[in-house]
ZASE-90923 format. One record per atom (N, C-alpha, C): residue number from 0; atom name; x negated, y negated, z negated; residue in one letter. Coordinates in nm, 3 decimals, always signed. Layout:
 marnu fike       x       y       z zapa
   NUM   CA       X       Y       Z    A
...
This chain:
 marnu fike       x       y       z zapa
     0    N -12.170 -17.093 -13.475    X
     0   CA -12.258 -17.008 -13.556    X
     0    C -12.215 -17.021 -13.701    X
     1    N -12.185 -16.887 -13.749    X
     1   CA -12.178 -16.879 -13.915    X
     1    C -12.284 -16.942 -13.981    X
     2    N -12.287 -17.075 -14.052    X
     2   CA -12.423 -17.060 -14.163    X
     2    C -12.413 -16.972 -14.304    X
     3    N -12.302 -16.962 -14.355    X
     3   CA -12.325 -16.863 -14.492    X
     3    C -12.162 -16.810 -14.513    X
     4    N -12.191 -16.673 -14.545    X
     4   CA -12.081 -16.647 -14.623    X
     4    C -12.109 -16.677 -14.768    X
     5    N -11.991 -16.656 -14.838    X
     5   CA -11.966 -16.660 -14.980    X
     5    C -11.855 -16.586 -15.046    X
     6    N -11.934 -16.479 -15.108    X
     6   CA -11.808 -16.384 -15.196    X
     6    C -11.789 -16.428 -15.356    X
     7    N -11.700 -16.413 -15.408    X
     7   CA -11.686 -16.409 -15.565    X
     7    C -11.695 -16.326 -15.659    X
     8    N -11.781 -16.338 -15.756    X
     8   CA -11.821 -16.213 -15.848    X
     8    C -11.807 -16.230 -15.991    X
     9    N -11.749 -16.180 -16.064    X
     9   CA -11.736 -16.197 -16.208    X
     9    C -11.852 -16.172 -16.220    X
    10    N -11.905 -16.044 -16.227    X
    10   CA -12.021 -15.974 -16.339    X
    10    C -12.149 -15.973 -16.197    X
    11    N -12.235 -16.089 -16.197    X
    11   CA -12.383 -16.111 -16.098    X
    11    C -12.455 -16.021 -16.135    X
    12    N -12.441 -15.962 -16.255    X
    12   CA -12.556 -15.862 -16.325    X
    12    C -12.506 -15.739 -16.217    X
    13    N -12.373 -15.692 -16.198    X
    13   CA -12.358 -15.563 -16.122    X
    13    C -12.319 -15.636 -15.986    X
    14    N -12.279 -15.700 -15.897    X
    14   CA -12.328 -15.772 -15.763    X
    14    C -12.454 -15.763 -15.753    X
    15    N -12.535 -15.786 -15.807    X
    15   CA -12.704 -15.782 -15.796    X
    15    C -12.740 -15.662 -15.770    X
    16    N -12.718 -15.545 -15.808    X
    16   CA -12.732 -15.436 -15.841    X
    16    C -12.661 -15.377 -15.660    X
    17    N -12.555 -15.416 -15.707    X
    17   CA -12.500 -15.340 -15.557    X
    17    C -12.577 -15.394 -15.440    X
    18    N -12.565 -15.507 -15.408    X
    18   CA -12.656 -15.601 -15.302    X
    18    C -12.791 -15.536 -15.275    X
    19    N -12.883 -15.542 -15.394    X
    19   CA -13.002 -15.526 -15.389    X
    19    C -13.018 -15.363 -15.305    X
    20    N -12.942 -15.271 -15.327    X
    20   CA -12.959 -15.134 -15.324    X
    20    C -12.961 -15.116 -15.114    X
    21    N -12.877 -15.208 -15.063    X
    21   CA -12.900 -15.239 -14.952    X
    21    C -12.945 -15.416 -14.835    X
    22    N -12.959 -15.471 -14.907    X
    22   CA -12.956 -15.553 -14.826    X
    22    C -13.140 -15.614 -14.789    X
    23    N -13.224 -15.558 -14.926    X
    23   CA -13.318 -15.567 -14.918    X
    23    C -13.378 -15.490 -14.793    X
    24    N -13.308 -15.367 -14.763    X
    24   CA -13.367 -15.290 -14.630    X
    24    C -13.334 -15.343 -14.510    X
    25    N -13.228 -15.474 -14.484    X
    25   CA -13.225 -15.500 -14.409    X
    25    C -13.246 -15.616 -14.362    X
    26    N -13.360 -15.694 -14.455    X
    26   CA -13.451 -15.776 -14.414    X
    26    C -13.434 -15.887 -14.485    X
    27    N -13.289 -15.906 -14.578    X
    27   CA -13.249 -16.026 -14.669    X
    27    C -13.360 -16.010 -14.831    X
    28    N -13.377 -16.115 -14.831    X
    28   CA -13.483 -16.194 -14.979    X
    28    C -13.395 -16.229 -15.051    X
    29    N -13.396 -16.286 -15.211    X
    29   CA -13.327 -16.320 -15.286    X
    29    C -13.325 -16.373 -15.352    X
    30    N -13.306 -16.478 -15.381    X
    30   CA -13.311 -16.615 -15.449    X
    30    C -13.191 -16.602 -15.544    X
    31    N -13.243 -16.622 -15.723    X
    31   CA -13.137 -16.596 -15.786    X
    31    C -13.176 -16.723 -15.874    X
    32    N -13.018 -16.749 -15.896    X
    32   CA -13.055 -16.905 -15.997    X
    32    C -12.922 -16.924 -16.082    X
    33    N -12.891 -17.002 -16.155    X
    33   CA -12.794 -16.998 -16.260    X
    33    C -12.651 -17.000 -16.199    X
    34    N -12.640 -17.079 -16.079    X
    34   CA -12.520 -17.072 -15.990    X
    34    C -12.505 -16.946 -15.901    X
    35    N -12.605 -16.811 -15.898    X
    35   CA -12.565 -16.664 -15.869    X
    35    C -12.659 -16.627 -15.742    X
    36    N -12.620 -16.530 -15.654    X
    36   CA -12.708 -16.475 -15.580    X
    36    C -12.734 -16.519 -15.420    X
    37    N -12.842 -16.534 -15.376    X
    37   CA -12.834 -16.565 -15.245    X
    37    C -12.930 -16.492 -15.182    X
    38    N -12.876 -16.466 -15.057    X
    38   CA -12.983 -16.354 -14.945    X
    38    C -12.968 -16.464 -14.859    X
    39    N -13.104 -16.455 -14.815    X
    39   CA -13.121 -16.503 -14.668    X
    39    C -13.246 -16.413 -14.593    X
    40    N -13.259 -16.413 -14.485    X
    40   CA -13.377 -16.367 -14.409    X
    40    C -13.479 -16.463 -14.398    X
    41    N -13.557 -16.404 -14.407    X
    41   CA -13.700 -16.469 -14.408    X
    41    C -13.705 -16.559 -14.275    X
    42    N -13.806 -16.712 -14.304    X
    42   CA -13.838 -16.787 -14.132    X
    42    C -13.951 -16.812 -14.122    X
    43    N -14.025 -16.754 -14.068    X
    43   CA -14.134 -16.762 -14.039    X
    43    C -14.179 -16.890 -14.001    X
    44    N -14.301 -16.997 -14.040    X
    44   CA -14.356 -17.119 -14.038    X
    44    C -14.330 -17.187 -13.938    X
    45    N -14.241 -17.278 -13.926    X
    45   CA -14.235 -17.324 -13.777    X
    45    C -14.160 -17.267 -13.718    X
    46    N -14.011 -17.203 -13.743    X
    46   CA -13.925 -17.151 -13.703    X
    46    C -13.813 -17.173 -13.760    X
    47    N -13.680 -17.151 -13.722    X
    47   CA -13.534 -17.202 -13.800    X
    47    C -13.497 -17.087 -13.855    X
    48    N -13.437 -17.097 -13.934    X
    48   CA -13.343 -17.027 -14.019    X
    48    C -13.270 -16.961 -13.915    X
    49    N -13.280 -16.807 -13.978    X
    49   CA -13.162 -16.669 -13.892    X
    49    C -13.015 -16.684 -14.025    X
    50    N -12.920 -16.701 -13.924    X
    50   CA -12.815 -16.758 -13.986    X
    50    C -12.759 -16.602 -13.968    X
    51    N -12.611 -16.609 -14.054    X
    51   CA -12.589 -16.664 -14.206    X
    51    C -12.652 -16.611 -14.316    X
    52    N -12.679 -16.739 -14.414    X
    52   CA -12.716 -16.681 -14.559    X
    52    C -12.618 -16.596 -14.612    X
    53    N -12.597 -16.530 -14.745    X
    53   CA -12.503 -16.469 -14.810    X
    53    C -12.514 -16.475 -14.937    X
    54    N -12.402 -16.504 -15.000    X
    54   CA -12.414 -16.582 -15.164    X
    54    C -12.284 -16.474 -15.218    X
    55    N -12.352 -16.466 -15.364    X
    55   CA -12.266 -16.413 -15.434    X
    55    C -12.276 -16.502 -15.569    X
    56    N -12.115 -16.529 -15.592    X
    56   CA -12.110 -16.630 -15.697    X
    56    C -11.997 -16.679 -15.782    X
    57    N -11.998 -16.689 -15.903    X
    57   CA -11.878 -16.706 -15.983    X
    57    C -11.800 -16.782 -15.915    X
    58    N -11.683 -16.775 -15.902    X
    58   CA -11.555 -16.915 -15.833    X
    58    C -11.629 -17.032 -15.929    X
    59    N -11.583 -17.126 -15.839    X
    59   CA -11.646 -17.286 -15.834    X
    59    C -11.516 -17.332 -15.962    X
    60    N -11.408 -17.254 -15.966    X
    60   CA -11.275 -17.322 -16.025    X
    60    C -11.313 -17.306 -16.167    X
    61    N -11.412 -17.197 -16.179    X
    61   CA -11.372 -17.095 -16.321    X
    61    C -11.318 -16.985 -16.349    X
    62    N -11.203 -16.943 -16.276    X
    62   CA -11.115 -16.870 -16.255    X
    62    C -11.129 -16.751 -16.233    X
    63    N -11.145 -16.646 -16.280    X
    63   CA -11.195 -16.498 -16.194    X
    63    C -11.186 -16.488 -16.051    X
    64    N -11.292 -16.440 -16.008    X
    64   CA -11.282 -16.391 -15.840    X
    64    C -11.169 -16.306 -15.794    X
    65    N -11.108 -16.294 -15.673    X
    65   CA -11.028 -16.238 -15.640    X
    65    C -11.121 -16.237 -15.503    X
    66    N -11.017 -16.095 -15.435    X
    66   CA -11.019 -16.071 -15.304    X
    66    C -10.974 -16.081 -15.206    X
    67    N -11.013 -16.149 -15.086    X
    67   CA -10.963 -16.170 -14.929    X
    67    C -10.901 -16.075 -14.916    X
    68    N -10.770 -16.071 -14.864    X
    68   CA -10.685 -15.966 -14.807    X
    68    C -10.694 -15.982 -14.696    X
    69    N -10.781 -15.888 -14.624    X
    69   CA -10.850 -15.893 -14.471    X
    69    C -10.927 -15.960 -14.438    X
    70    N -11.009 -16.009 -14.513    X
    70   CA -11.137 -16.045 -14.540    X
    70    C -11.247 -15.929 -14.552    X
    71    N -11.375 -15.920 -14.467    X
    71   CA -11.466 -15.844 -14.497    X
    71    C -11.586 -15.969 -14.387    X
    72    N -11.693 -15.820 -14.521    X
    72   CA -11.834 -15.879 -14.430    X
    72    C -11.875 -15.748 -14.382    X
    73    N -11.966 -15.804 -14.236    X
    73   CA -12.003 -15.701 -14.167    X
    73    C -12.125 -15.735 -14.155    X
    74    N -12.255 -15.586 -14.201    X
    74   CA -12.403 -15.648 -14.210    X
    74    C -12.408 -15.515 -14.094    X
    75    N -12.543 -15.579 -14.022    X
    75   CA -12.571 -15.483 -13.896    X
    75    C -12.694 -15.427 -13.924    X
    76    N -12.730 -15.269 -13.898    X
    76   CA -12.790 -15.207 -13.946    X
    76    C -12.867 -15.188 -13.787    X
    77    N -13.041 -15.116 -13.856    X
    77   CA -13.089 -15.125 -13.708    X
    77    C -13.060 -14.984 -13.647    X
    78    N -12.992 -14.898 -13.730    X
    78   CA -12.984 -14.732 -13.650    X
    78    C -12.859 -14.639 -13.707    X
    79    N -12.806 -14.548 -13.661    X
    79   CA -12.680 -14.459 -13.736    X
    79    C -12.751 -14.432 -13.853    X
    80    N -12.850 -14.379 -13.868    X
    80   CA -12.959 -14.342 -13.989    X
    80    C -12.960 -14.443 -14.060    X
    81    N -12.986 -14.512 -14.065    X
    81   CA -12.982 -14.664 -14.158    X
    81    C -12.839 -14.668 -14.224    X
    82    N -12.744 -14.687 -14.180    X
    82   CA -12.579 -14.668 -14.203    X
    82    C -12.534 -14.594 -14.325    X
    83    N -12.618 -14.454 -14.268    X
    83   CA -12.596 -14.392 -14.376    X
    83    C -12.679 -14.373 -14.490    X
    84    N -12.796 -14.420 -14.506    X
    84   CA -12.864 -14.436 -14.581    X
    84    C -12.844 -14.527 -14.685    X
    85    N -12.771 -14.628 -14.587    X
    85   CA -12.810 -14.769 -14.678    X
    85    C -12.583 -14.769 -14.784    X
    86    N -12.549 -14.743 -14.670    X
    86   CA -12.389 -14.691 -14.736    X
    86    C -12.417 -14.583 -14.845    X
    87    N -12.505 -14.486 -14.851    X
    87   CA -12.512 -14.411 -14.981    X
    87    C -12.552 -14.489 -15.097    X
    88    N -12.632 -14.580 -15.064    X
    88   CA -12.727 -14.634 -15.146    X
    88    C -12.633 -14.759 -15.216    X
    89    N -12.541 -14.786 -15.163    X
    89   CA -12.464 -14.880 -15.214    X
    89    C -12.356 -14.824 -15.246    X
    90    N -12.344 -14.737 -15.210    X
    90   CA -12.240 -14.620 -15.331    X
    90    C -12.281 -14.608 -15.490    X
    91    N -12.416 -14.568 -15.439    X
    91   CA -12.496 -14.529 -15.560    X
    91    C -12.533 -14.639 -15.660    X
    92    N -12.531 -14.735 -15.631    X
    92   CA -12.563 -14.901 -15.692    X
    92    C -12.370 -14.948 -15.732    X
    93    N -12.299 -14.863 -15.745    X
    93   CA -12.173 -14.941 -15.769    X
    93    C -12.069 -14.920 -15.692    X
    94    N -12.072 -14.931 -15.564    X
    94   CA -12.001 -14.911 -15.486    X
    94    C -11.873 -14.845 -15.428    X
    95    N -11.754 -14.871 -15.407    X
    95   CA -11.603 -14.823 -15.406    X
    95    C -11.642 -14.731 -15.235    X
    96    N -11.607 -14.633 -15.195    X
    96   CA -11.604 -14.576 -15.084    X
    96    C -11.471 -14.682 -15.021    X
    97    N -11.434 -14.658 -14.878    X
    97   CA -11.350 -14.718 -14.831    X
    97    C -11.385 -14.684 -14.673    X
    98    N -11.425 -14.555 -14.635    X
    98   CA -11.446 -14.503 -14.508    X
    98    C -11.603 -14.453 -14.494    X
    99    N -11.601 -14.328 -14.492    X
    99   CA -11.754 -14.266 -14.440    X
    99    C -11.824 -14.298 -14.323    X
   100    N -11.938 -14.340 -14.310    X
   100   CA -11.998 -14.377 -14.190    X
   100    C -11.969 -14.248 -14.080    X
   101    N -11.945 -14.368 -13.968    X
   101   CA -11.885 -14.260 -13.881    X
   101    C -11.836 -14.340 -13.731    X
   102    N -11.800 -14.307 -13.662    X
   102   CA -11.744 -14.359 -13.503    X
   102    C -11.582 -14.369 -13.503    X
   103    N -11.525 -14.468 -13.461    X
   103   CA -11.399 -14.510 -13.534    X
   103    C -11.306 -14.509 -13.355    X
   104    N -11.207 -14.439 -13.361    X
   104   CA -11.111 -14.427 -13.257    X
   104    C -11.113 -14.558 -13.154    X
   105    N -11.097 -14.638 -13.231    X
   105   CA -11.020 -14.798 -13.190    X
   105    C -11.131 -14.892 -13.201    X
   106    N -11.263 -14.894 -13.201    X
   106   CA -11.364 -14.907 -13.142    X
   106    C -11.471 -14.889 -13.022    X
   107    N -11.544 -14.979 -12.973    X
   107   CA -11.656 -14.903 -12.875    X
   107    C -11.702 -14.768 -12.904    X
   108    N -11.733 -14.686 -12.794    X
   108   CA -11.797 -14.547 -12.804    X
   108    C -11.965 -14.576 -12.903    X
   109    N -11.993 -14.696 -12.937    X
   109   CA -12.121 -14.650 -13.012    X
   109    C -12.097 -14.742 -13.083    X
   110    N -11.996 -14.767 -13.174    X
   110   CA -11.980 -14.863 -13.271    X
   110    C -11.970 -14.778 -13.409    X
   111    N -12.053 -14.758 -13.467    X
   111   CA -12.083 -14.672 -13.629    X
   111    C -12.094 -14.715 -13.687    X
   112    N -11.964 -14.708 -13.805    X
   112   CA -11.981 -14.794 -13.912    X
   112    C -11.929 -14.699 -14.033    X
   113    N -11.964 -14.798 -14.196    X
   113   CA -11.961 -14.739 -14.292    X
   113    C -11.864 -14.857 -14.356    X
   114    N -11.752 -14.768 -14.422    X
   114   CA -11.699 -14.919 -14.532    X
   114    C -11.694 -14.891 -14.657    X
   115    N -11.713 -14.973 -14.746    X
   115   CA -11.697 -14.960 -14.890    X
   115    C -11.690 -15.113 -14.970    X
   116    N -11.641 -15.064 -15.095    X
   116   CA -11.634 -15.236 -15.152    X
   116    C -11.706 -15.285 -15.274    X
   117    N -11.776 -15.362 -15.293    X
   117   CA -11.862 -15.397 -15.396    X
   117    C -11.797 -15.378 -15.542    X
   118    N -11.869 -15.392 -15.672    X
   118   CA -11.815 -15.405 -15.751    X
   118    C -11.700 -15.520 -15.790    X
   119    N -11.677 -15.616 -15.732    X
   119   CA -11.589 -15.701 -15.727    X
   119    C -11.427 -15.646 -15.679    X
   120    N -11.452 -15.559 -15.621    X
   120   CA -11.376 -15.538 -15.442    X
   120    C -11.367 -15.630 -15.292    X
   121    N -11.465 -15.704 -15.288    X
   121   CA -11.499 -15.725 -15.182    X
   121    C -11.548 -15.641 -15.061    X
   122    N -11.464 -15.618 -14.943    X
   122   CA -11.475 -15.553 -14.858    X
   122    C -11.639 -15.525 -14.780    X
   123    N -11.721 -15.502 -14.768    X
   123   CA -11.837 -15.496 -14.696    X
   123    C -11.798 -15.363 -14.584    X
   124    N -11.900 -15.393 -14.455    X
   124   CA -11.890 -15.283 -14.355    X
   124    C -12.062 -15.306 -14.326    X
   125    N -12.080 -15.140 -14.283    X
   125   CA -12.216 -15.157 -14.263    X
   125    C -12.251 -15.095 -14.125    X
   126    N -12.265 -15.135 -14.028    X
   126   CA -12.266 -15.089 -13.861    X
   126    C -12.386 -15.066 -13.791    X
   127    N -12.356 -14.981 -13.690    X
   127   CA -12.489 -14.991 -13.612    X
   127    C -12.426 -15.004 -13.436    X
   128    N -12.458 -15.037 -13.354    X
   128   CA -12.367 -15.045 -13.215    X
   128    C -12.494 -15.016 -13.127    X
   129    N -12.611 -14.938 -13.104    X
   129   CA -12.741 -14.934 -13.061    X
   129    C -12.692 -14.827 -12.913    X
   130    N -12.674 -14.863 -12.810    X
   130   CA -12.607 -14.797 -12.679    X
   130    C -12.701 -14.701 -12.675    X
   131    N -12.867 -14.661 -12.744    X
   131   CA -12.925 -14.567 -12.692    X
   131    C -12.956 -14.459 -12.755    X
   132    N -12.851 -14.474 -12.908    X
   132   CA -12.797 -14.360 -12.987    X
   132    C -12.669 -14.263 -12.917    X
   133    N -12.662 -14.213 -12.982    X
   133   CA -12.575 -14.087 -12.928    X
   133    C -12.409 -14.172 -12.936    X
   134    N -12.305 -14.135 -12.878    X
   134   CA -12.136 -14.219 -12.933    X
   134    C -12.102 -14.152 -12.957    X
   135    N -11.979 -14.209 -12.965    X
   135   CA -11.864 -14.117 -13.010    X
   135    C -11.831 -14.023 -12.904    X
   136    N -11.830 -14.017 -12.798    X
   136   CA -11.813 -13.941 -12.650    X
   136    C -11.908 -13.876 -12.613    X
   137    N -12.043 -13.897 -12.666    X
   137   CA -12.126 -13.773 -12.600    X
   137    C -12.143 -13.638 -12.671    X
């Protein structure tokens, strides 16, 4: 089990901005503190932590952030509608396009996804795989 990713961000003021525009709809809270941003999902009293957290945060070195070359994160959305909602919305908050939500050749018949890259250029994908939506084949 993943416990947290961690991306690198020069400017937290516009990471914040992009993050917030979707991740709040999909159930992540946000804890912000001098060392940068963290989402986690809520745990209800007497229950464990829904893993992974997700942190956005200056490099530990000092050094400007750079980007994973084939590195991405993938957040799961609850519907095709969501996908595209929440991929506009993180367009609109900053966001680099990098593939329109949509049903992808070389994927499952109901695997819908959206890609784009934060203000950093960190890769994000935003998916939905729900078998009792429509696919790519019907």
């Amino acid at each position: 089990m993943i416990a947290y990713v961690t991306v690198g961000a020069d400017d937290i003021g516009r990471a914040k901005r992009f993050y917030n525009a979707f991740l709040p709809d999909l159930g992540y809270t946000l804890k912000e503190g001098p060392e940068g941003l963290s989402y986690a999902l809520p745990v209800a009293s007497g229950q464990v932590p829904v893993l992974p957290d997700f942190y956005i945060k200056p490099p530990f070195d000092g050094r400007a952030a750079s980007v994973g070359n084939g590195a991405m994160v993938a957040f799961e959305a609850r519907d095709q509608q969501q996908v595209r909602d929440l991929h506009t919305a993180a367009l609109g908050a900053g966001g680099i396009g990098e593939g329109k939500p949509g049903f992808r050749a070389s994927y499952g018949p109901h695997f819908y996804v959206g890609y784009l890259r934060d203000p950093q250029g960190n890769k994000i994908a935003l998916f939905s795989s729900d078998p009792t939506e429509p696919g790519r084949d019907d």
